[in-house]
Structures are given as structure tokens and as C-alpha cells.
N, C-alpha and C positions, 0 to 999 in steps of 0.2 A: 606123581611118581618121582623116587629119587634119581637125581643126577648127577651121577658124579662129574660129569665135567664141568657143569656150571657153578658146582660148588667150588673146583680149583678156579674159575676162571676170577669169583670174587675171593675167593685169597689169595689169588695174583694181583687184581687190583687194592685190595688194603694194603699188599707186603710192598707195593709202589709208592702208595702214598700212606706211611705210617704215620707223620706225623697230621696232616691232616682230617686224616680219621682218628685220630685219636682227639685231637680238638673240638672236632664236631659228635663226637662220641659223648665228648666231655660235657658240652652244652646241652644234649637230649638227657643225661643222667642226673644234669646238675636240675632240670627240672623237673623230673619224678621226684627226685630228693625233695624239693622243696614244698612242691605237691602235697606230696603225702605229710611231710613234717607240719605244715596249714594247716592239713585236712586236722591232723593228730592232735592239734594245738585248739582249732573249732570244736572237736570233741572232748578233751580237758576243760573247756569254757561249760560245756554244756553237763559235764560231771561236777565242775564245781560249783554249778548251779544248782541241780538236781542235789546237792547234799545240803547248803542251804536252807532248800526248802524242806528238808526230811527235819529240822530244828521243833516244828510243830505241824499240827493237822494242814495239808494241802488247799482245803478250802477253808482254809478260818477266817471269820472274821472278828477283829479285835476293834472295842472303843474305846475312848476313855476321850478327858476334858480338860479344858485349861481356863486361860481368862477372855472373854470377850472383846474381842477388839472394834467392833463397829457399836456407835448409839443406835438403841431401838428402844421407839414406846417410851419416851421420854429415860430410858434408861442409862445412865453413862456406859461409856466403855471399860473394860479393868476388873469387873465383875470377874468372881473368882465361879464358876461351874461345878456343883458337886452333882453325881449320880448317887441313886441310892435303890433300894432293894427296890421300890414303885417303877422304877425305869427298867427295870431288868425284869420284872410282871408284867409289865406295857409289850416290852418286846417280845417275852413269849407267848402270852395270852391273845396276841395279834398273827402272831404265824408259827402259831402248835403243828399244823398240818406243813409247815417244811423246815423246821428246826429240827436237827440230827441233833449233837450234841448242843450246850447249855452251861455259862458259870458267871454270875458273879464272881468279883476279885477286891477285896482288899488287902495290900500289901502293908508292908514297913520294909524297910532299909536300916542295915546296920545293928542289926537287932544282938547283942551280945547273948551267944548263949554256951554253957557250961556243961562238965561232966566231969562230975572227981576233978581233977585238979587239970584240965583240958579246958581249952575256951577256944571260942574265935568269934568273929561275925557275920551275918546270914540274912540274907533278906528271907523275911517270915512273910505269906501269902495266905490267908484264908481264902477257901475257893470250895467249891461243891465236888458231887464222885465224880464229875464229866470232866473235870480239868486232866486229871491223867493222859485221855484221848484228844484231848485237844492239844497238850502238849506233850505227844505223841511218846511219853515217856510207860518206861519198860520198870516193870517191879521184881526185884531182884531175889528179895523174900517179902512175908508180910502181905498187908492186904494196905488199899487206899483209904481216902476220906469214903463214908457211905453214909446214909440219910441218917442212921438212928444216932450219929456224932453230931448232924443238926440239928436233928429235932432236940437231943440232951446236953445241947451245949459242952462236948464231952472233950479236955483236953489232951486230945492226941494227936498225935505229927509224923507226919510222913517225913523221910529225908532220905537227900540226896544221898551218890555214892560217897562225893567227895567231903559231904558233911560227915557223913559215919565213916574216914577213914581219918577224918580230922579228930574226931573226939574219940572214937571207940580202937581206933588202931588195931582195927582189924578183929576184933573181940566178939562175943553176940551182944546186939542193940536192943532185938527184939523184946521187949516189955519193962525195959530198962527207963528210967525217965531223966530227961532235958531239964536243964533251966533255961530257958527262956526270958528275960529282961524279970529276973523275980520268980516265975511262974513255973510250976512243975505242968512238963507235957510227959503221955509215955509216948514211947515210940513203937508203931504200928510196924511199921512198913520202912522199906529201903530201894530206892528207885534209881536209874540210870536213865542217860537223856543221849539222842546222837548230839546233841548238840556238846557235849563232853565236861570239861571241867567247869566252864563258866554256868552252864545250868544245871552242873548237882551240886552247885551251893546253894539251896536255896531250902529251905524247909515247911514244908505244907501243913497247916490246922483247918476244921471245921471255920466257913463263912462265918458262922452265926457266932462260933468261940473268939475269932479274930475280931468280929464287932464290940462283943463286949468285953474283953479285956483289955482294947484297947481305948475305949471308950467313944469306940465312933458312933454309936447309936445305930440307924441303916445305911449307914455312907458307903458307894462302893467304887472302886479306885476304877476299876473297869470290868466291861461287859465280853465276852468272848462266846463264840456262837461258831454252828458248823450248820451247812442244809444237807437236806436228804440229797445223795446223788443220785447223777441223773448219765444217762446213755453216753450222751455225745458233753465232749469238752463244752462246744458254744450252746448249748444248754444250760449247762452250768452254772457257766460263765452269766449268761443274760441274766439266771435267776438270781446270782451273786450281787449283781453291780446292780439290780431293782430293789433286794433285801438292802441292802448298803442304802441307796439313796433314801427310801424308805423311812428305815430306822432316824438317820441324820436328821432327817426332816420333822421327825416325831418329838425325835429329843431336843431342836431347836424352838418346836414350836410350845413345848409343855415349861421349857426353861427360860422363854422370851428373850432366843436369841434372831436378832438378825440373820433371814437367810442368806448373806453373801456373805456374812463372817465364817471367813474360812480356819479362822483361829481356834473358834472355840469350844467346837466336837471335830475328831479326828478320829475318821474310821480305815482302819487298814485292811485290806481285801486282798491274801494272800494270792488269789486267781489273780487277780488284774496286772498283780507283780510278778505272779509266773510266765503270765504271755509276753508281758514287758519287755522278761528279760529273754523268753525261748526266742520272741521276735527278732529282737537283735540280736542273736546269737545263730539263729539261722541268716542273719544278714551278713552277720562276719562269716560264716560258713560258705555263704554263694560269693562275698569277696574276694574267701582264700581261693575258693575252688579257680574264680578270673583270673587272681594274677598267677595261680601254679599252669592254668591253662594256657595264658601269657608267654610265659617262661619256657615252654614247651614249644610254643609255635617258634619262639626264637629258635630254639634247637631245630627244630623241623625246617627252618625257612635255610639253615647253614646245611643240613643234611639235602636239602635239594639241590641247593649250589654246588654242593659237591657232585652230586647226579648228572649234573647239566656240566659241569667240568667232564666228567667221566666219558658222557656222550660226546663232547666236543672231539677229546681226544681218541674216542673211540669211533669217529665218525666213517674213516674207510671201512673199517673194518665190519662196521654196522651194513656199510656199502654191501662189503661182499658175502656178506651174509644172504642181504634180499635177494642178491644177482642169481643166488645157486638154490634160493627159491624158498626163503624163511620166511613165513608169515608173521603181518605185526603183533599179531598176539604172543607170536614166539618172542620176540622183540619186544615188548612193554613187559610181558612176564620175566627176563632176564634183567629190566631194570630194575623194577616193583621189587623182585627177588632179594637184590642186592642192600638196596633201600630198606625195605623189611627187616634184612638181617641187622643194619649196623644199628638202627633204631631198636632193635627189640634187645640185643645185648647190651647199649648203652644204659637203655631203660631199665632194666632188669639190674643191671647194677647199682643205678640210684637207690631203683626198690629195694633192694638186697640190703645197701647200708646205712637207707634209712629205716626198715624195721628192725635192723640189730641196734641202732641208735635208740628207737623207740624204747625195744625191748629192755634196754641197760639201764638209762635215764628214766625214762616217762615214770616205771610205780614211786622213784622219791619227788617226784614234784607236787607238792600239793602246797597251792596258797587259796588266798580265799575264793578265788573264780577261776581258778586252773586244778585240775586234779586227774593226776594220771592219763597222759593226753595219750592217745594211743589208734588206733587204726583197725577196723573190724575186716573180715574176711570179703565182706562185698566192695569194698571198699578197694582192696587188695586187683581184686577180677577185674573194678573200674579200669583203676589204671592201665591192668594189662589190656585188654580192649584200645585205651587209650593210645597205648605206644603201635598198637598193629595197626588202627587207623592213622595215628601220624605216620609212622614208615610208609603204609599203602598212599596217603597225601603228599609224603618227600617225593618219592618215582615218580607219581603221578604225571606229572609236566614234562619231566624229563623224558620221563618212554613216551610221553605222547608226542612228543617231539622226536623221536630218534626213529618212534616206528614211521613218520613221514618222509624222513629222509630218501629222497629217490638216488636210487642207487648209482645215475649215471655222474652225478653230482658227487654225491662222495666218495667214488674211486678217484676224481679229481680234485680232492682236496689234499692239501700238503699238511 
């Protein structure tokens, strides 16, 4: 029920001590502010994560090979590792029943290619139809690589945005043809990547066209694979890191390498570096959450001492309260009350100027693990909870202290 007298009696005592409420005010705002700002900054970590990984398929997994660093089987070490199309039949002919997507890869680097009087250079990738989804890339017009450009060795080429804004300047590309190091491609298709300028430079042909014009014979730069999904994340996840070690194991042993040579097949397991990074990113998030928690109880531990002043000074008076027969709950409820108040307005204003901070700031920041840090509605409700349970915890001690005060005791006190 409202009261208006107990509402004058706490803006009697704030208008008493302004400057100390206002200090202790300070310290409870100053840590909702900071709070929330943590919190906001844990969830820019976890956007600029989650964008990252949107670069390619979520569960991919990616191989490829270097040179052997340990002797085995009388072998030296320095051996140079090639895959080839047998390695990539091994792998799918072994787990057809949980391969989702599927490509060989071979590349080049620097590949000059032309158009009318337009050049630049572009890494050139042959790869199968499934590379599009595996590198989770968007076709703009046009169609992809598709089987009957393997089976006919057919020279046509996908590209990027920023390949056709390089050469074509904005023009139609579509059936139009590339030079390529020599080589007339026409061009199919026109693609866009999240992952933005650095991966539409890049220009895609037929696996089977990339071998032989480039004269690799079946050599393949690397293997990229996706499994069927599955319910639960740690599903996934097990079948991920079983396929992964699996594979490793196959291709070590068919290539006579040393199983502890960690050099010489490199398998990257998009899942295992998603939890990686979710992990610690939830870890910095229960950090921030400690020390804005921290910060708070500071505020809260100055907002009681002011309580516990308040009661001091207000100890006759608390006296003659009980004499004329106020019970302590009337008496805890007038501390609690006060306390509540100056915590939920101190609070509320932290809140207040750290989401207009949020909101001004947070959409221009984006670096590569931070992006758009910012604070969702439950999040919001936390806090408030927060500040009503710290104010309810400031009074706490204090009313419980004033309501024992015996009355004959502090009409006696000076």
C-alpha cells in the first residue's frame, strides 16, 4: 500500500545527506554500467565468432598434406605427401552412409586471368557441385559446377563477386569467356561468400578440367567433406572427431606415414573449433558476469553502510517508534524500503546509460572477434532482479539491526 509519509521521510533523509547518496548512488550505477557493458562485450565475442564460422559449412571437415617429419619403414623424413582422386574414393566409399556433402580440391594461386583489356589474379580451384555448400557460398545469377562439366571435361568457371566486378565492371558475364593462364573458360555462374572480398576472389572450374589443364594428372590439393546431421550438438560433435581421426589414420597408413607425425596430414574439424571457441567464450562470459557481480557488491557493501549510519542516527527515534508500539516488520520494511529505493534509481541509471552507450556505439564495432556487442531483453530483466535483490541485501543487516533495538536503550542514546 502507498505511503506517503514514508516516502517524505526517505527524501528527508537523502535531502540530509546529498552528498553521500550521491557517492553511494554512484558506486551501485557504476556497476550495472559495467555489468552490462561485459555482458555486451561477451556477446560481440560470441557474434564475432558465430560470423566466422558462417565463412563455410559448420561442420566441415577440411584435409590436405605437407611433408613428413618423422622416419617410418625405413622411410626418411621430408617426403613431400600428395592426395589424389584414390584418397578421396577411399574416403567416400568407406562412409557413404554419413557423408553429407563431398569435393575434391585442386587449386592454383596467382593464376592471371583476362577479359578485353581487364586482367587481374585469382586463385583457380577445381572442385566438384558440392563445394558451393561446403563453402556455404550464395549464387548471384547463373548455375554451379555439375556432373556433366566432369564427366566432359568442360571449361567453365564459376566466379566470384569480386572477380566479375574486376573484369566485367558491372556488365553481363554470363556466357561471356575468361582467359585463364592461356585458356578460354565461359562463365557459368556468379557467386557471393559471407566471408566477402577476400573469398570472391577466387574462380571455380570442373575437378577433372583443373587436372588436366593443369597437368596434374589425379593429384588433389585437398579433401573437404560434411556428415549427415544429427539431433543433439555432442552427437555431432563424437561423429565429427571419429570421421576426423579415422580418415587421418587411413590416409597415414595408405601413404606410409608415421602415426605420430603430426606434420604430415592436417585435418581441420570446423566443430571441434566451434566448441573451442563457444567454450571460452562462455568462460569469458561467466568472468564478466564475476567481476560486474564484484562491482556491484562494492556498491551494495557502501549502500549498507549508509543504512547502518542512517540507523545509528536514527536510533531514538527508531526507539520511540517501538515505545508507541510499531512492530519490527514495520521497522525492517522502512529500512528495506529506503535501501530499495536508492539501489534501484542508482541502478536504473547505470542501465539507462549504458544501453544508450550500447545502442550509439556497439552496431560500428566490428573487428574480427568482436561484433556488435550489445545486450538482449533478458538480460536487461537480469539486471533489474539484480539491483532489487542487492537493495533488499543493502537494508538487510541494517533493519535487522534497528528492528532489535529495545526501545528503553535508545530513548537513551544521545
Amino acid at each position: 500500500m502507498f505511503n506517503i509519509e514514508r516516502w517524505q521521510e526517505i527524501f528527508e533523509a537523502i535531502q540530509k545527506n546529498k552528498l553521500r547518496t550521491f557517492l553511494t548512488g554512484l558506486s551501485v550505477a557504476s556497476g550495472i554500467f559495467i555489468l552490462v557493458i561485459l555482458l555486451a562485450i561477451g556477446q560481440g565475442m560470441s557474434n564475432g565468432v558465430a560470423k566466422e564460422f558462417e565463412n563455410d559449412a559448420t561442420n566441415r571437415i577440411s584435409v590436405w598434406t605437407n611433408v613428413t617429419s618423422v622416419e617410418y619403414k625405413g622411410l626418411n623424413p621430408g617426403r613431400i605427401i600428395e592426395m589424389d582422386n584414390r584418397d578421396y574414393e577411399m574416403a567416400v566409399n568407406k562412409n557413404s552412409d554419413k557423408i553429407e556433402l563431398k569435393s575434391g580440391v585442386y587449386s592454383r594461386w596467382g593464376q592471371l586471368t583476362t577479359y578485353k583489356k581487364e586482367s587481374g589474379s585469382y586463385r583457380v580451384e577445381g572442385v566438384r557441385g558440392d563445394y558451393q555448400f561446403l563453402e556455404n557460398e550464395t549464387l548471384v545469377v547463373g548455375r554451379y559446377i555439375n556432373q556433366n562439366d566432369l564427366n566432359s571435361f568442360e571449361k567453365n568457371a564459376v566466379i566470384g563477386n569480386q572477380v566479375y566486378l574486376d573484369l566485367f565492371k558491372g556488365k553481363e558475364a554470363l556466357g561471356e569467356y575468361i582467359d585463364i593462364t592461356g585458356i578460354k573458360f565461359k562463365v557459368v555462374g556468379i557467386y557471393t561468400d559471407p566471408g566477402g572480398e577476400r573469398e570472391e576472389t577466387r574462380i571455380f572450374i570442373p575437378l577433372t578440367t583443373a587436372q588436366r589443364v593443369y597437368n596434374a594428372g589425379d593429384k588433389l590439393r585437398s579433401l573437404a567433406f560434411t556428415l549427415e546431421k544429427h539431433d543433439k550438438y555432442e552427437d555431432a560433435l563424437a561423429a565429427s572427431e571419429a570421421f576426423s581421426a579415422e580418415l587421418e589414420t587411413d590416409l597415414k597408413t595408405k601413404h606410409f606415414i608415421a602415426p605420430n607425425d603430426e606434420r604430415a596430414v592436417n585435418v581441420n574439424n570446423t566443430l571441434e573449433h566451434a566448441k573451442r571457441f563457444y567454450d571460452l567464450n562462455n568462460m569469458i562470459r561467466w568472468f564478466f558476469w564475476g567481476v560486474g557481480i564484484c562491482t556491484i557488491i562494492a556498491g551494495v557493501v557502501g549502500v549498507s553502510n549508509i543504512m547502518l549510519i542512517i540507523v545509528k542516527e536514527r536510533t531514538k527515534e527508531i526507539g520511540v517508534r517501538k515505545a508507541i508500539g510499531a512492530q519490527p516488520w514495520s521497522i525492517i520494511g522502512m529500512i528495506l524500503h529506503e535501501s530499495i529505493f536508492v539501489t534501484g534509481i542508482a541502478g536504473f541509471v547505470g542501465l539507462i546509460f549504458s544501453l544508450l552507450l550500447l545502442q550509439l556505439v556497439g552496431p560500428f564495432i566490428e573487428t574480427d572477434y568482436i561484433r556488435n556487442p550489445s545486450v538482449d531483453f533478458s538480460v536487461a530483466i537480469t539486471t533489474v532482479i539484480i539491483l532489487v535483490v542487492a537493495g533488499a541485501i543493502a537494508g538487510f543487516f541494517p533493519a535487522y539491526r534497528a528492528a532489535n533495538i529495545k526501545p528503553i536503550e535508545a530513548l537513551r542514546d544521545e
